[in-house]
N, CA, C and O atoms as a GROMACS GRO file, in nm:
protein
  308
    1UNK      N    1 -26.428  -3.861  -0.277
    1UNK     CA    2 -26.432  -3.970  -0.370
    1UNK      C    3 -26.509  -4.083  -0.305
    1UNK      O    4 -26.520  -4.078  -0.182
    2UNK      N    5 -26.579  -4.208  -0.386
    2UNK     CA    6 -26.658  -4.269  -0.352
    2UNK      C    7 -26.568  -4.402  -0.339
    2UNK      O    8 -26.489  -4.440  -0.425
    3UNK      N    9 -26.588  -4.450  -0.244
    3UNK     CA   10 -26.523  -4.593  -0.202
    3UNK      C   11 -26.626  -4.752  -0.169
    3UNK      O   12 -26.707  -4.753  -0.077
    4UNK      N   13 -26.609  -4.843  -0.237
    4UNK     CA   14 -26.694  -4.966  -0.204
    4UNK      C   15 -26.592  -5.056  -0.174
    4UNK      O   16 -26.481  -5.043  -0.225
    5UNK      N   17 -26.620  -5.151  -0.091
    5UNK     CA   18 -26.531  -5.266   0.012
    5UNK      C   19 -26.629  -5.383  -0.066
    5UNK      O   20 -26.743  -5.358  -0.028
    6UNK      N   21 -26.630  -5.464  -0.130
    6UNK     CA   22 -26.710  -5.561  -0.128
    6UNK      C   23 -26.657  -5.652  -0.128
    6UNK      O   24 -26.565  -5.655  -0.210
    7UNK      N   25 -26.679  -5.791  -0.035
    7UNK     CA   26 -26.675  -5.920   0.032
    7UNK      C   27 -26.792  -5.997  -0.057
    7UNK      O   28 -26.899  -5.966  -0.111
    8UNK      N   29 -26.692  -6.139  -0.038
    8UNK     CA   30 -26.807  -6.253  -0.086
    8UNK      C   31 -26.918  -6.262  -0.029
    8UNK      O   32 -27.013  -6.306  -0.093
    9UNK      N   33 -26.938  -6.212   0.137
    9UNK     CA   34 -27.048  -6.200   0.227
    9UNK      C   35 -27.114  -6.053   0.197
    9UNK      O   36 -27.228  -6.021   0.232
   10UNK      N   37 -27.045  -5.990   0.144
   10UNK     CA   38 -27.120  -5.885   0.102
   10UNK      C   39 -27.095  -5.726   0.111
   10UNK      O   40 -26.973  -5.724   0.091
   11UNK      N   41 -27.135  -5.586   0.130
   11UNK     CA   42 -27.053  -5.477   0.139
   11UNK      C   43 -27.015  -5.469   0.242
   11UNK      O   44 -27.098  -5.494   0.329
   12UNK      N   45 -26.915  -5.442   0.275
   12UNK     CA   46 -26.817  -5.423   0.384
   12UNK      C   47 -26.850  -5.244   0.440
   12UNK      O   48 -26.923  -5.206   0.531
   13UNK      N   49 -26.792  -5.190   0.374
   13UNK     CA   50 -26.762  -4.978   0.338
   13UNK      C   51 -26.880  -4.968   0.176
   13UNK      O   52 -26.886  -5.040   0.076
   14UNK      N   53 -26.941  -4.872   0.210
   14UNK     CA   54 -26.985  -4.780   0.137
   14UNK      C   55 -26.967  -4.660   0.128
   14UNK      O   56 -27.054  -4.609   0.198
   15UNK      N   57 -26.901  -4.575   0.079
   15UNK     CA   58 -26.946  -4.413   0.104
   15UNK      C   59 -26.820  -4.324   0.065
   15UNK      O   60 -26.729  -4.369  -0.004
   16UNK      N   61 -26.823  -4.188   0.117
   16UNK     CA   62 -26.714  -4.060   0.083
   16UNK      C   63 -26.621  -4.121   0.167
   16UNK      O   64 -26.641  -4.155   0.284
   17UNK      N   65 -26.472  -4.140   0.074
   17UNK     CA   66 -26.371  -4.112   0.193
   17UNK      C   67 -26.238  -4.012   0.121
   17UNK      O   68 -26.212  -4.019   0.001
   18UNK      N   69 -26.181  -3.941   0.195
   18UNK     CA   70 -26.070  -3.841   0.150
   18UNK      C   71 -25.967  -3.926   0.090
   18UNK      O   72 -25.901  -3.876  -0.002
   19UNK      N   73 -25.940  -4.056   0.131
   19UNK     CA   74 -25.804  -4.101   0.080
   19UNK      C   75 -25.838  -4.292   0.099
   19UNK      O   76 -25.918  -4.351   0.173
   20UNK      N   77 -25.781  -4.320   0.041
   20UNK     CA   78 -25.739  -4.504   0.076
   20UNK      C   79 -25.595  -4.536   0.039
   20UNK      O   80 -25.522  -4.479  -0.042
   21UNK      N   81 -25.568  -4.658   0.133
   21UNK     CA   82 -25.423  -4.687   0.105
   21UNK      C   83 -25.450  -4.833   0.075
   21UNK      O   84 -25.533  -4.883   0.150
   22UNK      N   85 -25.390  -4.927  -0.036
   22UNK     CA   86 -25.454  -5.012  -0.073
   22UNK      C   87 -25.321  -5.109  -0.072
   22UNK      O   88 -25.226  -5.047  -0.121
   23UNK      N   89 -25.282  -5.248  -0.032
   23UNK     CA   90 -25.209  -5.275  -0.047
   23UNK      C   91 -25.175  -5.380  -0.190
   23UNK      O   92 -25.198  -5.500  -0.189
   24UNK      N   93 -25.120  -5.309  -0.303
   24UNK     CA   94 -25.054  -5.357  -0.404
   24UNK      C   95 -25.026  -5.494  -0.418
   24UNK      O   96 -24.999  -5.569  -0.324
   25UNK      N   97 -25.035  -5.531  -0.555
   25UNK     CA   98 -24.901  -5.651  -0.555
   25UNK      C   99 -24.798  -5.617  -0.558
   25UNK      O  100 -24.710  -5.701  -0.541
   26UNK      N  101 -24.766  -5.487  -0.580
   26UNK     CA  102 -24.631  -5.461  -0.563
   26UNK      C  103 -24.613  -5.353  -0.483
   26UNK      O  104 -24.526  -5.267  -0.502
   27UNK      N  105 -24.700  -5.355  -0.385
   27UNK     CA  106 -24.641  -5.276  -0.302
   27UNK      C  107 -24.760  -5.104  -0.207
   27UNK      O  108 -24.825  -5.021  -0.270
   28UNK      N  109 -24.754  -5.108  -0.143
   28UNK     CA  110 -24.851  -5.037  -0.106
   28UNK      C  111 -24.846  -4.905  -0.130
   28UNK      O  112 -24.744  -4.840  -0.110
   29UNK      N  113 -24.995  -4.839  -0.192
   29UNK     CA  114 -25.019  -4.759  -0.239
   29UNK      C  115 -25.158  -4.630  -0.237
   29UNK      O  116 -25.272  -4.674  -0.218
   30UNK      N  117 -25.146  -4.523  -0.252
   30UNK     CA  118 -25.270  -4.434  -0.158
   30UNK      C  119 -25.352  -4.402  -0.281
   30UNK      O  120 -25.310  -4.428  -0.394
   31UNK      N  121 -25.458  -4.351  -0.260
   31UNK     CA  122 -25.547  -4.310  -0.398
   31UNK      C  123 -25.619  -4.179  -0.350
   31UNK      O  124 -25.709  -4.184  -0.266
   32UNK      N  125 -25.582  -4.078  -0.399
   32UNK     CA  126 -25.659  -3.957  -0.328
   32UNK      C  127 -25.743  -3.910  -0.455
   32UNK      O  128 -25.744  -3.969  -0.563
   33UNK      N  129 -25.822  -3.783  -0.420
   33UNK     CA  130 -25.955  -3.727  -0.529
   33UNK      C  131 -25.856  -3.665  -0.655
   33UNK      O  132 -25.758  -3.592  -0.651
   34UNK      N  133 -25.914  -3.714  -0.743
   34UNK     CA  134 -25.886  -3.725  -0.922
   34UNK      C  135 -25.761  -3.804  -0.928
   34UNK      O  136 -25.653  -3.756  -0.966
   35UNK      N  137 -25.780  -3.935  -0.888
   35UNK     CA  138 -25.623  -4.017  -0.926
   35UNK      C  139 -25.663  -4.068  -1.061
   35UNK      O  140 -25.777  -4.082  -1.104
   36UNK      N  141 -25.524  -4.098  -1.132
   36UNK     CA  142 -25.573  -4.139  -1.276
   36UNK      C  143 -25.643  -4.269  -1.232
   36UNK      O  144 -25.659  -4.293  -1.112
   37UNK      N  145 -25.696  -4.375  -1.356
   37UNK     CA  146 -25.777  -4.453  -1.368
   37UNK      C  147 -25.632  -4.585  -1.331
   37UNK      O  148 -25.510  -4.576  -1.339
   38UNK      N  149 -25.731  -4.703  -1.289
   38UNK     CA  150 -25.626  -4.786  -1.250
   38UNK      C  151 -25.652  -4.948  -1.232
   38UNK      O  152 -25.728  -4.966  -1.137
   39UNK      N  153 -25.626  -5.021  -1.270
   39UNK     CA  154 -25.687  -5.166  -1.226
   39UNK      C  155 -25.555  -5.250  -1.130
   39UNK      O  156 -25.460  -5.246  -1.209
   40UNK      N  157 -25.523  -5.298  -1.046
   40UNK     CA  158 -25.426  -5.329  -0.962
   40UNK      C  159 -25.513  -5.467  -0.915
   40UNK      O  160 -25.636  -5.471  -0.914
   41UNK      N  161 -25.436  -5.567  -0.881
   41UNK     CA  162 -25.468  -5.645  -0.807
   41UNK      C  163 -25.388  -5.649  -0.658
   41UNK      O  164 -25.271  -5.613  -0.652
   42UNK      N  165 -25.467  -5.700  -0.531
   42UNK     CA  166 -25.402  -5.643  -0.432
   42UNK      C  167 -25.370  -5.759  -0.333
   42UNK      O  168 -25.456  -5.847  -0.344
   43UNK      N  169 -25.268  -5.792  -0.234
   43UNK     CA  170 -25.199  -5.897  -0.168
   43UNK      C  171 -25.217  -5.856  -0.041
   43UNK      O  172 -25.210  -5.735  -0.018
   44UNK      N  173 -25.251  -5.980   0.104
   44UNK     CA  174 -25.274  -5.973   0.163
   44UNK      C  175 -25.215  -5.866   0.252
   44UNK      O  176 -25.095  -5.865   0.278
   45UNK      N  177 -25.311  -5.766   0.304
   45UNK     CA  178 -25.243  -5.682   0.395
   45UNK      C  179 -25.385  -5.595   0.439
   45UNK      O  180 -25.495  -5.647   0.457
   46UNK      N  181 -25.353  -5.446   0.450
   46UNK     CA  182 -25.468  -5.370   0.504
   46UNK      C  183 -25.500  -5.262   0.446
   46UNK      O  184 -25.420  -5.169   0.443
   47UNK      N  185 -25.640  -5.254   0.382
   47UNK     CA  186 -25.655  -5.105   0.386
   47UNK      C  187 -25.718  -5.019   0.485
   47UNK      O  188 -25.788  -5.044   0.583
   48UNK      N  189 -25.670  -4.899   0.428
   48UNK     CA  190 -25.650  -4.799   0.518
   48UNK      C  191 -25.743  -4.680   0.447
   48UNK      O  192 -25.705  -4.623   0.344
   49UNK      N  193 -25.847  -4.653   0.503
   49UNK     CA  194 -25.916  -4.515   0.455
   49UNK      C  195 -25.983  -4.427   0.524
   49UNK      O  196 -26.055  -4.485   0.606
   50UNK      N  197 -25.995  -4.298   0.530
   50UNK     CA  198 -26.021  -4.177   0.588
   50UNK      C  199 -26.191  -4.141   0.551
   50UNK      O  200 -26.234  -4.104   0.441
   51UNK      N  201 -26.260  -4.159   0.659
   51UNK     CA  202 -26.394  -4.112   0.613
   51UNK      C  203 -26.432  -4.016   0.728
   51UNK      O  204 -26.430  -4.064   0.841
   52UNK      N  205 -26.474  -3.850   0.707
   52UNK     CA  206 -26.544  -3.795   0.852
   52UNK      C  207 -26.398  -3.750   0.949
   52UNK      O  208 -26.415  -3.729   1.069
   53UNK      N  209 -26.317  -3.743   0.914
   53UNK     CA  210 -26.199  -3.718   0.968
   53UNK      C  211 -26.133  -3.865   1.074
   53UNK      O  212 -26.068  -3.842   1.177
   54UNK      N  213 -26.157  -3.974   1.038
   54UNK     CA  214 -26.167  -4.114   1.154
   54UNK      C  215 -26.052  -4.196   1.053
   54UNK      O  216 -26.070  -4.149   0.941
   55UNK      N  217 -25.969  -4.275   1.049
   55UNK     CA  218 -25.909  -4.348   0.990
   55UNK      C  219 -25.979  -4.512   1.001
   55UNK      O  220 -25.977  -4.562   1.113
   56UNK      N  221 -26.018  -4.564   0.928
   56UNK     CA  222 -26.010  -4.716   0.960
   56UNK      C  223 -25.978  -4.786   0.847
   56UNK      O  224 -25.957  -4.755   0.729
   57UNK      N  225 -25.980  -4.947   0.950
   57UNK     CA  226 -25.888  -4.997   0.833
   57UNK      C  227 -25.999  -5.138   0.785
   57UNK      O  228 -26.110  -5.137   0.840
   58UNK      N  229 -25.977  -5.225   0.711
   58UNK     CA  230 -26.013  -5.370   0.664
   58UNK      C  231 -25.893  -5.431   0.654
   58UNK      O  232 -25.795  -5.398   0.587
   59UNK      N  233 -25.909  -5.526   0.728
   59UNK     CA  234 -25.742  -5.694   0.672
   59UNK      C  235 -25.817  -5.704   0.542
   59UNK      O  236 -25.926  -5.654   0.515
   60UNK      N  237 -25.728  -5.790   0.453
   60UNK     CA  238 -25.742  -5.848   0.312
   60UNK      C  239 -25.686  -5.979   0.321
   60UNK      O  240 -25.622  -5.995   0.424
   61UNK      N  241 -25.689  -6.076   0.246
   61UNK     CA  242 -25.625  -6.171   0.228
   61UNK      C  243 -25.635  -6.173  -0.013
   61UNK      O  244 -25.643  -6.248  -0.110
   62UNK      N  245 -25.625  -6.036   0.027
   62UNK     CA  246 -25.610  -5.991  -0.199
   62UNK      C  247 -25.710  -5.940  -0.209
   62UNK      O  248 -25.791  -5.904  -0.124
   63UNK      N  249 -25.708  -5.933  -0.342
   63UNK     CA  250 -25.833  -5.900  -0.435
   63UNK      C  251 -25.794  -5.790  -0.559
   63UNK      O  252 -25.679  -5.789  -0.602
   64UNK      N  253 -25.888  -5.706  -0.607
   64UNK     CA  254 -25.855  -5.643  -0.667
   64UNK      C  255 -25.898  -5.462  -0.700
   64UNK      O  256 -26.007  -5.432  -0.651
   65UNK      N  257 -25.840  -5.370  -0.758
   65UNK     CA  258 -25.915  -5.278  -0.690
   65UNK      C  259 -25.940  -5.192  -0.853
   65UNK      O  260 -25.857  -5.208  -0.943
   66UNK      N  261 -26.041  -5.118  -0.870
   66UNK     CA  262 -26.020  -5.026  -0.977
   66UNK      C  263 -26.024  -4.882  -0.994
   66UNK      O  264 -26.033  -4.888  -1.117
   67UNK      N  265 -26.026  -4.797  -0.979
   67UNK     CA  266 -25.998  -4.678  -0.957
   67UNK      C  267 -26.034  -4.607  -1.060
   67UNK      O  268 -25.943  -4.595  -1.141
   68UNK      N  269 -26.183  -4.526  -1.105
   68UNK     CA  270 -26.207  -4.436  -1.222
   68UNK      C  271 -26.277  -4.318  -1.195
   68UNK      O  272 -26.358  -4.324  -1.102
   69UNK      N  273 -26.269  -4.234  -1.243
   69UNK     CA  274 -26.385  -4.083  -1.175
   69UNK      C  275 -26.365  -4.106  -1.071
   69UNK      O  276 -26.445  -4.191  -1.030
   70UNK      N  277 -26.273  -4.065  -0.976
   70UNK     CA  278 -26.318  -4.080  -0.832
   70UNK      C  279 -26.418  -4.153  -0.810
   70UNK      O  280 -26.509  -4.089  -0.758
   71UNK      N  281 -26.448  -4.296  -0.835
   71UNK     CA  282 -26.482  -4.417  -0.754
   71UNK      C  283 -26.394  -4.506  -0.739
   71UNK      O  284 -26.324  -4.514  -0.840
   72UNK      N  285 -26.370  -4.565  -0.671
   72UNK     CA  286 -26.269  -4.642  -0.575
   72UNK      C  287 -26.344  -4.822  -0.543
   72UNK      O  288 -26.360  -4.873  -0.432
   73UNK      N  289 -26.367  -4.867  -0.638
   73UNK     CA  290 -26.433  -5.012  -0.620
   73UNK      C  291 -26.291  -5.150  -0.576
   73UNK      O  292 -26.185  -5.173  -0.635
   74UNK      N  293 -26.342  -5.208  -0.472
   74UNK     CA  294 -26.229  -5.295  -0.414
   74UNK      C  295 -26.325  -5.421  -0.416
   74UNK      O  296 -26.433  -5.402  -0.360
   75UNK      N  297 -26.309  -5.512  -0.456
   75UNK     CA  298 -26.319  -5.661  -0.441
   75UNK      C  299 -26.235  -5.776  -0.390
   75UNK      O  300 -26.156  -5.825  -0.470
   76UNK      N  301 -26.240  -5.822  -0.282
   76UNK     CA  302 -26.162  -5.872  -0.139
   76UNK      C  303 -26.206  -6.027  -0.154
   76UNK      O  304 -26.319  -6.066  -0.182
   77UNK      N  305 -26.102  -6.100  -0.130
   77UNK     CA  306 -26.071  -6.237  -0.048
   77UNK      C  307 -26.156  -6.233   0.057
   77UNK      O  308 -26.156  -6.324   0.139
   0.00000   0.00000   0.00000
């Protein structure tokens, strides 16, 4: 699935990753390949995603994330 990180400064992550863990407003949550469709807004914490077999992460201070066809678009504080 396709994942974008984008910052007011600009893209952060581009590319394939197996999984993300995104932290919720209510609470933290993973998104793996064919999750249903989803709009969430998200509260300061970390995501977490798997690209190449490597885990890394991004701090947040929010934002929001949407989730359709396996693309994974995040817009960050």
């Amino acid at each position: 699935m396709n994942l974008e990180i984008i910052s007011a400064t600009g893209i952060l992550f581009k590319g394939e990753v197996s999984r993300v863990t995104l932290p919720g407003a209510l609470g933290s949550f993973t998104v793996l390949q064919d999750h249903a469709s989803l709009l969430s807004a998200l509260q300061a914490g970390v995501i977490e995603y798997e690209t190449g077999g490597e885990v890394q992460t991004v701090s947040v201070d929010g934002g929001f994330v949407d989730v359709n066809n396996n693309r994974v678009a995040v817009c960050i504080k």
